[in-house]
N, CA, C and O atoms as a CHARMM CRD file, in Angstrom:
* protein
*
  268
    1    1 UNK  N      0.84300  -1.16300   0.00000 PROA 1      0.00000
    2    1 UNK  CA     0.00000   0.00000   0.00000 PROA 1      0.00000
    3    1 UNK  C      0.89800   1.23800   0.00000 PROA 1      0.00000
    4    1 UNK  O      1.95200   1.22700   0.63600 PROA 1      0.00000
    5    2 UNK  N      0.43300   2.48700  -0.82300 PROA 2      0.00000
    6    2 UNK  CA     1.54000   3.56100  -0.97200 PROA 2      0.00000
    7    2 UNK  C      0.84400   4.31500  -0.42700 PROA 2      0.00000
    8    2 UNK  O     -0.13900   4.64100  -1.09200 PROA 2      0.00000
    9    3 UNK  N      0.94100   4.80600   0.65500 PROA 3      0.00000
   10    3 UNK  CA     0.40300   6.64400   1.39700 PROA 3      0.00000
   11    3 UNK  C      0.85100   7.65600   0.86900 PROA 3      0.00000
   12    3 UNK  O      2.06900   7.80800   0.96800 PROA 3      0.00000
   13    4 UNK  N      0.02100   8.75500   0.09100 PROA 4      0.00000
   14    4 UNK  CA     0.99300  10.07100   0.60600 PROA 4      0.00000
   15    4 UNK  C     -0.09400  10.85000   1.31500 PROA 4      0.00000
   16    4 UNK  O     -1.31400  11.01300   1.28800 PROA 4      0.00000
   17    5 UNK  N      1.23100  11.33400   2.10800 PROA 5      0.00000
   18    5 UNK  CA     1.00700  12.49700   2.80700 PROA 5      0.00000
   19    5 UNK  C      0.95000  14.27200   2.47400 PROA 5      0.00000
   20    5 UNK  O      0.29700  15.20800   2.93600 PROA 5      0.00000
   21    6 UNK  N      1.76300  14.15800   1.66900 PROA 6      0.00000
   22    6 UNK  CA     2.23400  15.72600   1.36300 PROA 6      0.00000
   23    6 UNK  C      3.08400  16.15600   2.26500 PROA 6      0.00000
   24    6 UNK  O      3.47500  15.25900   3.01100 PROA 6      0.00000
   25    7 UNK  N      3.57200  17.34400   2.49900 PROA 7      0.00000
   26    7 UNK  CA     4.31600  17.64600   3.84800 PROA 7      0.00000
   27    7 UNK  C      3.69300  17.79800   4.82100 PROA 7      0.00000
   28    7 UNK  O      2.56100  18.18800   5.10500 PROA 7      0.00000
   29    8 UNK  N      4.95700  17.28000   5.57000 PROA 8      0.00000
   30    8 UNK  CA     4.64400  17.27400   7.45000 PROA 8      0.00000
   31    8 UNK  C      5.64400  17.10500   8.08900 PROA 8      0.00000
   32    8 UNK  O      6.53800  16.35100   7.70400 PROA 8      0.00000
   33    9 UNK  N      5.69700  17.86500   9.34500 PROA 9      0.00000
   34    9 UNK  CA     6.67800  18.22900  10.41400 PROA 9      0.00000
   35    9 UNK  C      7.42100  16.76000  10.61900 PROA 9      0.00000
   36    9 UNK  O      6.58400  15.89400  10.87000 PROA 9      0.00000
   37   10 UNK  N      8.61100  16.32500  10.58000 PROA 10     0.00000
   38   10 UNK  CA     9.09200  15.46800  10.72800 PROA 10     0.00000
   39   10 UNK  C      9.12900  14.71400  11.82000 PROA 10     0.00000
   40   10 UNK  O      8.87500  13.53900  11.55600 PROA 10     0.00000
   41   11 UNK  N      9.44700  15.01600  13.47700 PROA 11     0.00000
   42   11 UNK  CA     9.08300  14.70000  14.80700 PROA 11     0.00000
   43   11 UNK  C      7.83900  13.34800  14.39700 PROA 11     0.00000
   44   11 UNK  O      8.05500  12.14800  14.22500 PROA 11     0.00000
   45   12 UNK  N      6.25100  14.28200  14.32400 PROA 12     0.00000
   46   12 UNK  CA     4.92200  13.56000  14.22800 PROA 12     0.00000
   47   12 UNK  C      5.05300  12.34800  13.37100 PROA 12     0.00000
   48   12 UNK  O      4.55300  11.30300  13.78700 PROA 12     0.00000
   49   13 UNK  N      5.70800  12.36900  12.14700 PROA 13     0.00000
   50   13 UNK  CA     5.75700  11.20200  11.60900 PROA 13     0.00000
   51   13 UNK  C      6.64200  10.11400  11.41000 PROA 13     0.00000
   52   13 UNK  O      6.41300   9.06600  10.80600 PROA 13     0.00000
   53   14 UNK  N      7.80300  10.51900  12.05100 PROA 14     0.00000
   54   14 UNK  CA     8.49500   9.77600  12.97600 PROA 14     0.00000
   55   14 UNK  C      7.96000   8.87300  14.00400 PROA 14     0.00000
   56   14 UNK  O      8.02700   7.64700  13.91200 PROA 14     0.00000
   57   15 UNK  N      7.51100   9.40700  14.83100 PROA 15     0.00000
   58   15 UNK  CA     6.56300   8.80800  15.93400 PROA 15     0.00000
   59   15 UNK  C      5.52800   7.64800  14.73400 PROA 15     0.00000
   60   15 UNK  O      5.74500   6.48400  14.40000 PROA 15     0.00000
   61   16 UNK  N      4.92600   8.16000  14.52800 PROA 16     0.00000
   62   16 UNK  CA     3.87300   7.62400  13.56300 PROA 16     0.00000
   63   16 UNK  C      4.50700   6.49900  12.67400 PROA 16     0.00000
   64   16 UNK  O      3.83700   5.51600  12.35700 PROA 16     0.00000
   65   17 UNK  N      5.68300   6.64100  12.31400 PROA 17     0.00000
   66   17 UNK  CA     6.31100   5.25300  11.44700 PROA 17     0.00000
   67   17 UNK  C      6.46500   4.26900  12.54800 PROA 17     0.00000
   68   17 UNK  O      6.20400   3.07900  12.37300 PROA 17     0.00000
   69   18 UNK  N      6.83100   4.68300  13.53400 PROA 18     0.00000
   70   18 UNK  CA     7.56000   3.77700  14.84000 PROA 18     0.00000
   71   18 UNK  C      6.14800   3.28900  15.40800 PROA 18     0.00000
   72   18 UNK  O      6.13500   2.07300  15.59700 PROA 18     0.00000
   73   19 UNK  N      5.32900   3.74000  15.62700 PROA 19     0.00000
   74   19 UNK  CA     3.76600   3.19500  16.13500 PROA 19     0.00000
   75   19 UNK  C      3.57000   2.30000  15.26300 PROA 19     0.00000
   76   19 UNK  O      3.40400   1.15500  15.68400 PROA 19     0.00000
   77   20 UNK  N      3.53600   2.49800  14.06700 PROA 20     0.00000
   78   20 UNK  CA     3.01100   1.30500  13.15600 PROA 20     0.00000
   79   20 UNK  C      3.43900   0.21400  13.19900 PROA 20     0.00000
   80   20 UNK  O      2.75900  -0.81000  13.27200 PROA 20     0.00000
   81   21 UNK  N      4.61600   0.28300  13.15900 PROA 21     0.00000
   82   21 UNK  CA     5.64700  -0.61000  12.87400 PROA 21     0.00000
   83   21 UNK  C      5.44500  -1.91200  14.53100 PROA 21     0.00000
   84   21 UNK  O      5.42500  -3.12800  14.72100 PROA 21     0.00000
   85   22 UNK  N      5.35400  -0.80500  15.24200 PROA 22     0.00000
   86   22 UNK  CA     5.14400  -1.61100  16.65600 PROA 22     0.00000
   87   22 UNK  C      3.99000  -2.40600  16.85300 PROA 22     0.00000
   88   22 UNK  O      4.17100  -3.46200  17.46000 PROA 22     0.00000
   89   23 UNK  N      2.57000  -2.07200  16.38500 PROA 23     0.00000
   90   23 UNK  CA     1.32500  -2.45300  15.94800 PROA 23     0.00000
   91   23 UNK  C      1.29300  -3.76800  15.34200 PROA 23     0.00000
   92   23 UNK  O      0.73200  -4.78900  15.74100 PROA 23     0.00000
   93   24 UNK  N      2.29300  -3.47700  13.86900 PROA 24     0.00000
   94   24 UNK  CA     1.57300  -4.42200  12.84700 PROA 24     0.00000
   95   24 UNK  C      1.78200  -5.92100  13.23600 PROA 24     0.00000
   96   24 UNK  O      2.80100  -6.20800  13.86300 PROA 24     0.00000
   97   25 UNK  N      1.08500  -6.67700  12.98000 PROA 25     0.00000
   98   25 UNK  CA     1.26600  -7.97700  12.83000 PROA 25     0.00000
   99   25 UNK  C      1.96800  -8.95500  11.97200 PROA 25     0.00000
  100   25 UNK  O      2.86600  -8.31300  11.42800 PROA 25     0.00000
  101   26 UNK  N      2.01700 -10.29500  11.54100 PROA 26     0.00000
  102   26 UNK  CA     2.62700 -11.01200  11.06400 PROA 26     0.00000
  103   26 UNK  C      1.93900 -11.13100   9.41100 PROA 26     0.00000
  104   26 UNK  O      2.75700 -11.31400   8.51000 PROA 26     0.00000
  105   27 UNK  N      0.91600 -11.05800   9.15200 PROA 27     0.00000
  106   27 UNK  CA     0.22400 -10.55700   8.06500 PROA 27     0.00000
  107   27 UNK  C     -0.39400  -9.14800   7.35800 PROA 27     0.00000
  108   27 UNK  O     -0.97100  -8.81600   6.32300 PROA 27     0.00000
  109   28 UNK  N      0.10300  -8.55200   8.58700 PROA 28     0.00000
  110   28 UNK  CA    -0.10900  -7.00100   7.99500 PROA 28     0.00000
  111   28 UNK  C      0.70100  -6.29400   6.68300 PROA 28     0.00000
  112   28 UNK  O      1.90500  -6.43200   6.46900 PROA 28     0.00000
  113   29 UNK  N     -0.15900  -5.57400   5.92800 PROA 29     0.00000
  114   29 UNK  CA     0.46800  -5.56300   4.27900 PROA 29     0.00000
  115   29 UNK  C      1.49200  -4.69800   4.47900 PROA 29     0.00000
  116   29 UNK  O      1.34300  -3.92300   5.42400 PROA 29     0.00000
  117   30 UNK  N      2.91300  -4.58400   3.58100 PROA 30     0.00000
  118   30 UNK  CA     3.60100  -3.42700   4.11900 PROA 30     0.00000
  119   30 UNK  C      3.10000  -2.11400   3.38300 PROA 30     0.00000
  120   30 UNK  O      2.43300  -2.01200   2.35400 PROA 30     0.00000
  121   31 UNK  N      3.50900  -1.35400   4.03800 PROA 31     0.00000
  122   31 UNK  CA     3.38000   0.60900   3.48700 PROA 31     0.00000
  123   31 UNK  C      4.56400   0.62600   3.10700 PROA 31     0.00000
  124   31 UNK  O      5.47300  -0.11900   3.47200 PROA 31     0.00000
  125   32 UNK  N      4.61100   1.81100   2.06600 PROA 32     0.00000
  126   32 UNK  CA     5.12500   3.14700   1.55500 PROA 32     0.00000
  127   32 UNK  C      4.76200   4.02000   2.14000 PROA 32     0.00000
  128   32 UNK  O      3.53600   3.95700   2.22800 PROA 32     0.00000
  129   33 UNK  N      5.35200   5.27100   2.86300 PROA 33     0.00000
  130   33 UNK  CA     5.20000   6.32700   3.13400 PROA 33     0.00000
  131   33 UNK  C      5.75700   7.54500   2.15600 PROA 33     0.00000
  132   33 UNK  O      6.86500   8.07600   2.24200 PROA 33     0.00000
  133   34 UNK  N      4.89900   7.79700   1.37800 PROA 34     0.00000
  134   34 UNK  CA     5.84300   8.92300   0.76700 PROA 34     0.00000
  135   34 UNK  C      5.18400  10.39800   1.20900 PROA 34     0.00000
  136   34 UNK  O      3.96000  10.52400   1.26600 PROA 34     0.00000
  137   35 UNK  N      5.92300  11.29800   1.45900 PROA 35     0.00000
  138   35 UNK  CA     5.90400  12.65400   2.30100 PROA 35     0.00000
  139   35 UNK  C      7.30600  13.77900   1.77800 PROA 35     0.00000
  140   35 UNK  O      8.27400  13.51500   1.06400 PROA 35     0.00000
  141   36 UNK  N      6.99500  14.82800   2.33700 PROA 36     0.00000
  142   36 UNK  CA     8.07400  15.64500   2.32300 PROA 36     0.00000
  143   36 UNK  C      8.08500  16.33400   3.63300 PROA 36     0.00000
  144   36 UNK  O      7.00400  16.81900   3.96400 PROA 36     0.00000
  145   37 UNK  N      9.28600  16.50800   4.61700 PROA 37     0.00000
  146   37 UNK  CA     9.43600  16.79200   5.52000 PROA 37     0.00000
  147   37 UNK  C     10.07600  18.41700   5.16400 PROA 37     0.00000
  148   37 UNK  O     10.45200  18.93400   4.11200 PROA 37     0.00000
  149   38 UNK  N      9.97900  18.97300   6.74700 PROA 38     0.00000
  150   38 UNK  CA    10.76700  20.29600   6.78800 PROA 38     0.00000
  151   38 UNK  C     12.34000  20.04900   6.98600 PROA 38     0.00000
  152   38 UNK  O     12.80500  18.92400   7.16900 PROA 38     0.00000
  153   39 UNK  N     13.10800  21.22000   6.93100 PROA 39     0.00000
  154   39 UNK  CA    14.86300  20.36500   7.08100 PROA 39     0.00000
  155   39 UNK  C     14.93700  20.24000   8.63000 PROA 39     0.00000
  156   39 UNK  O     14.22700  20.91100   9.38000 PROA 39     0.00000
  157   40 UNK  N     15.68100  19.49900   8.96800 PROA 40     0.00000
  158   40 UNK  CA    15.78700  19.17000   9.74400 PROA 40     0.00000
  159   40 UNK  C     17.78300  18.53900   9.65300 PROA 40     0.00000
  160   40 UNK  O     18.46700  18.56500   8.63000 PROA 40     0.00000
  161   41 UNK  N     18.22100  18.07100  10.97600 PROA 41     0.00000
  162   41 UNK  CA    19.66600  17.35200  10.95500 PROA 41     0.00000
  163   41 UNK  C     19.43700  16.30400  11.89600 PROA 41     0.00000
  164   41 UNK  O     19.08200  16.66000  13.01900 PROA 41     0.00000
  165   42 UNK  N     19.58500  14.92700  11.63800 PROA 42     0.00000
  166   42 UNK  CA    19.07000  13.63100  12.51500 PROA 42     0.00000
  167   42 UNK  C     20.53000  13.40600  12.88300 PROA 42     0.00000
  168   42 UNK  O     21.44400  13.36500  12.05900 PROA 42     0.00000
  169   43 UNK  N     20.64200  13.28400  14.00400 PROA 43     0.00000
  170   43 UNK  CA    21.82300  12.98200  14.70000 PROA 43     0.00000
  171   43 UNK  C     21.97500  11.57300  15.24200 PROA 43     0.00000
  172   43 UNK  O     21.31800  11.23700  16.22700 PROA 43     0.00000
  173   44 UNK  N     22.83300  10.71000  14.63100 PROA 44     0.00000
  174   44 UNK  CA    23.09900   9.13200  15.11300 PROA 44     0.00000
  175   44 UNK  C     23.43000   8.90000  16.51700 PROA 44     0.00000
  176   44 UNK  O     23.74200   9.84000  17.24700 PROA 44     0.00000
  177   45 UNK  N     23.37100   7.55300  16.97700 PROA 45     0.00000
  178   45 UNK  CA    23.64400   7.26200  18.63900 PROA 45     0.00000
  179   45 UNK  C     25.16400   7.57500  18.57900 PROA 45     0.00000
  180   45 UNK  O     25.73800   6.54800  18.94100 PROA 45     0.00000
  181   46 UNK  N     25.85700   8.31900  18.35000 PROA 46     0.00000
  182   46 UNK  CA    27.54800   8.50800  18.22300 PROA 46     0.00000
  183   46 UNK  C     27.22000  10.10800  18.41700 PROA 46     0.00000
  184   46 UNK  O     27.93100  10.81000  19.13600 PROA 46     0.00000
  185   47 UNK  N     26.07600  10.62100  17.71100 PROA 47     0.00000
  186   47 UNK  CA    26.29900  11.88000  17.40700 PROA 47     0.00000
  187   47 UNK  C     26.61100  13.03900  18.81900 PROA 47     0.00000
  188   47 UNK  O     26.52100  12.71100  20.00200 PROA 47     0.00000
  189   48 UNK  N     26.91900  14.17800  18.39900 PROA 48     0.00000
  190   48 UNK  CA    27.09600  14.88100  19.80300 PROA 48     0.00000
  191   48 UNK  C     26.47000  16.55500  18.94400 PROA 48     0.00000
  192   48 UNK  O     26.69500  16.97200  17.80800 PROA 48     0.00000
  193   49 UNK  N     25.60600  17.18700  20.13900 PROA 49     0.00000
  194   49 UNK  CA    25.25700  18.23800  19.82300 PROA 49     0.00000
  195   49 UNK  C     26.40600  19.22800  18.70500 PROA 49     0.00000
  196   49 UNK  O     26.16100  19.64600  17.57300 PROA 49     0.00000
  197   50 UNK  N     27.52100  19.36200  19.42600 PROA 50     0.00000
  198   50 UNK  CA    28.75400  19.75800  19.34100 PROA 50     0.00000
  199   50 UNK  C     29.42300  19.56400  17.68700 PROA 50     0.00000
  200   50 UNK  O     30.22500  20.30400  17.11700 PROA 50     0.00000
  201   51 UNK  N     28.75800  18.27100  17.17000 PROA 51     0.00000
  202   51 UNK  CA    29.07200  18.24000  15.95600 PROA 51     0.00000
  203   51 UNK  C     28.21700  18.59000  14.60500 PROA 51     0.00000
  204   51 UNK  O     28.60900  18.24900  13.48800 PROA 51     0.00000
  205   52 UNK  N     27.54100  18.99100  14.73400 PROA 52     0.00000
  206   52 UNK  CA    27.02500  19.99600  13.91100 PROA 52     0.00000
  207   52 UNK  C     27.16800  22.06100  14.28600 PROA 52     0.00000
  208   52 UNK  O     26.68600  22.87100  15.07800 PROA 52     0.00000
  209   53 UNK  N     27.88800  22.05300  13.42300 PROA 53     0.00000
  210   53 UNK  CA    28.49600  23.23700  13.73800 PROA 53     0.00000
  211   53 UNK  C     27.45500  25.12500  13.91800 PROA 53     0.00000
  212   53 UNK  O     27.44800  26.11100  14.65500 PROA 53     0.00000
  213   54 UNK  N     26.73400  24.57900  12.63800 PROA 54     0.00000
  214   54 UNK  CA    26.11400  25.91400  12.40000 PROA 54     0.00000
  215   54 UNK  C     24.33600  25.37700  12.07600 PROA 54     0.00000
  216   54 UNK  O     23.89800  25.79900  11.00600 PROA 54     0.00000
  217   55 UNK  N     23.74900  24.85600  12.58200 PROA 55     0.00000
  218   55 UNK  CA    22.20400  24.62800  12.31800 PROA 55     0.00000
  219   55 UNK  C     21.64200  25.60900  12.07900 PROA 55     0.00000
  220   55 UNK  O     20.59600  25.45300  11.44800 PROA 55     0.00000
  221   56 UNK  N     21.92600  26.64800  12.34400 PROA 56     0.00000
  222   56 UNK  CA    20.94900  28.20800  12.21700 PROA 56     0.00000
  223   56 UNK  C     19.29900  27.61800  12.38800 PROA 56     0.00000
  224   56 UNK  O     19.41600  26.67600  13.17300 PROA 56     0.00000
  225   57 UNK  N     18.32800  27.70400  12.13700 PROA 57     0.00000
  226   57 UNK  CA    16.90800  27.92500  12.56400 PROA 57     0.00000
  227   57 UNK  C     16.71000  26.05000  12.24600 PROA 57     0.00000
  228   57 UNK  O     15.56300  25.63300  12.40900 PROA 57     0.00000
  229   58 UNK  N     17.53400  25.25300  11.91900 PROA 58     0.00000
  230   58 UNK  CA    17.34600  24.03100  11.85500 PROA 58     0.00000
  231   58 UNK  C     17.08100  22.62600  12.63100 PROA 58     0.00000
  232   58 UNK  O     17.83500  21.70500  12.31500 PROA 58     0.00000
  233   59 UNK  N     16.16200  22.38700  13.53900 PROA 59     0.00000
  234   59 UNK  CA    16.11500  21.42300  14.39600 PROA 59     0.00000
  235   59 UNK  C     17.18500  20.05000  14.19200 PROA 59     0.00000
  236   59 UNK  O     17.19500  19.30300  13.21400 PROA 59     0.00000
  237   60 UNK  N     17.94000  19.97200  15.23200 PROA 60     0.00000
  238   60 UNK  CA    18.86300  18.88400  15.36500 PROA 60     0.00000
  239   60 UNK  C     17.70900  18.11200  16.08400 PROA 60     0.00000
  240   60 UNK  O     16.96300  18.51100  16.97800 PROA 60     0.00000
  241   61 UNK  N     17.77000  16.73200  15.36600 PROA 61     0.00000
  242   61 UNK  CA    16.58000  15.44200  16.36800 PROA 61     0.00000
  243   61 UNK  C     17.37800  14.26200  16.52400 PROA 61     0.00000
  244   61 UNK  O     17.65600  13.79400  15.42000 PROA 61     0.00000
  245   62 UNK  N     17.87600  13.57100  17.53200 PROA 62     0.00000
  246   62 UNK  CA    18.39000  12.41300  18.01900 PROA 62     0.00000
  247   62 UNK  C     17.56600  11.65900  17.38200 PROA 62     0.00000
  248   62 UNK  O     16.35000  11.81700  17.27800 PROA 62     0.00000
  249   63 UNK  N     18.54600  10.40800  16.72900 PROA 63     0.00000
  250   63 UNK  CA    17.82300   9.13300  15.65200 PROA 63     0.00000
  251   63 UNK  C     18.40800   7.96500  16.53300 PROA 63     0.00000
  252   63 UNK  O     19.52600   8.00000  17.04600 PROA 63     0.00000
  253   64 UNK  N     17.37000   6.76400  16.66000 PROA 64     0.00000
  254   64 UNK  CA    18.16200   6.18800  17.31200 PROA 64     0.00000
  255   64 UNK  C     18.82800   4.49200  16.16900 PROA 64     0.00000
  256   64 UNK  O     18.68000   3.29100  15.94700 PROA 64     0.00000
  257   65 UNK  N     19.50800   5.62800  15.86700 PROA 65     0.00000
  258   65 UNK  CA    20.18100   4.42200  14.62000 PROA 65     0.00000
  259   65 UNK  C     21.44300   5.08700  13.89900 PROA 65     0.00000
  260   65 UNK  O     21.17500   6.26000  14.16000 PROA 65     0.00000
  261   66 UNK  N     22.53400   5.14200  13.23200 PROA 66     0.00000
  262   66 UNK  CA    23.61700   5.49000  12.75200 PROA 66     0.00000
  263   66 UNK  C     24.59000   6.39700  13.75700 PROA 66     0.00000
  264   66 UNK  O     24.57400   6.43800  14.98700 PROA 66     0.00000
  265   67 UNK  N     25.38900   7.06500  12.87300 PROA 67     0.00000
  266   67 UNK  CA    26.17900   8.04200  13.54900 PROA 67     0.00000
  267   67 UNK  C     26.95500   8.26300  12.79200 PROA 67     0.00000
  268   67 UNK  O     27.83700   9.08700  13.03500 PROA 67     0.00000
């Protein structure tokens, strides 16, 4: 199944991929999410505030995956 969304604040549908995902069952069909988010900088479990230098008006959001 393919969703779109259109844009949306990244945080909410974050949450919202991770709910589903936690939900679905062993026969549940998979999704597509297709969307466009605002910018944003996802920071890996390594990451440190400190390393992103200049965000200017850009939300830094802890991911809990890479680095």
């Amino acid at each position: 199944m393919v969703r779109r969304f259109g844009v949306l604040d990244y945080a909410p549908v974050l949450a919202a991929m991770q709910d589903f995902t936690e939900q679905r069952g062993m026969n549940a069909t998979d999704e597509c999410w297709l969307l466009q988010h605002q910018p944003v900088f996802t920071q890996g479990l390594s990451g440190r505030p400190e390393h992103v230098l200049d965000p200017g008006d850009i939300p830094i959001i802890k991911a809990d995956r890479g680095g």
